[in-house]
Residue, then its C-alpha position, 0 to 999 in steps of 0.5 A: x500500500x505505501x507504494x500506491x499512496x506514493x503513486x498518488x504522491x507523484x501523479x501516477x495511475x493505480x493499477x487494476x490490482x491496487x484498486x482492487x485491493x482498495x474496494x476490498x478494504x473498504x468492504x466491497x466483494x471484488x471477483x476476479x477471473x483469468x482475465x480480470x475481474x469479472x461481473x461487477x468487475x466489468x463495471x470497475x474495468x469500465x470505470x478505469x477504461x472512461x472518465x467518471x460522470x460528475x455524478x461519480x466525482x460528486x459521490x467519491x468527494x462524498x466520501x472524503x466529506x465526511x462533515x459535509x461542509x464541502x472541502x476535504x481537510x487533512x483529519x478527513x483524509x486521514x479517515x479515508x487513508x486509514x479505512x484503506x489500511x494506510x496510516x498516515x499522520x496528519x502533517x502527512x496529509x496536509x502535504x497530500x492535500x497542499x499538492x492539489x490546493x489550487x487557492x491556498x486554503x489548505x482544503x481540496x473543494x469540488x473544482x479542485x477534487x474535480x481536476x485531480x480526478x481529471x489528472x488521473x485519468x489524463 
């Protein structure tokens, strides 16, 4: 795991294994055949293969959001981080989030998660 929070550390693109690994821990049943995943890894392998909806955007910010006030602070990336199994302590996620704050507030908000995501399907 510490080498997917570092491909997001330095804008690389998790693979199929890493993202299955993810929807593991956060409780989703993932099958996988010889070619991939299948059933409702066809609906993941099309998730990686086309750019999300705003609906997707909007529901994956959701997750982050925990408090709902519309930005993403450090202490709710950290929930997040530490559901997926990586502990990372808060100073460690302020890094994270100042690397996509486009404005300086130290939060991530919707245009700005919005062009993160668009990054990594660039």
């Amino acid at each position: 795991m510490k080498h997917s929070l570092n491909c997001i550390e330095h804008d690389v693109r998790l693979c199929k294994e890493e993202v299955i690994v993810m929807m593991e821990k956060l409780g989703m049943n993932v099958d996988e055949d010889e070619d991939g995943i299948e059933e409702f890894g066809e609906e993941v392998s099309q998730m990686l293969e086309k750019e999300p909806s705003l609906e997707e955007v909007e529901e994956a910010f959701n997750v982050f959001d925990e408090n709902k006030d519309g930005f993403i602070e450090a202490k709710e990336l950290q929930r997040v981080l530490r559901i997926l199994g990586l502990e990372k302590n808060l100073m460690q996620c302020q890094r994270m989030i100042n690397v996509f704050d486009q404005n300086g507030d130290e939060l991530i908000d919707h245009n700005e998660f919005a062009k993160l995501i668009e990054q990594s399907f660039g």
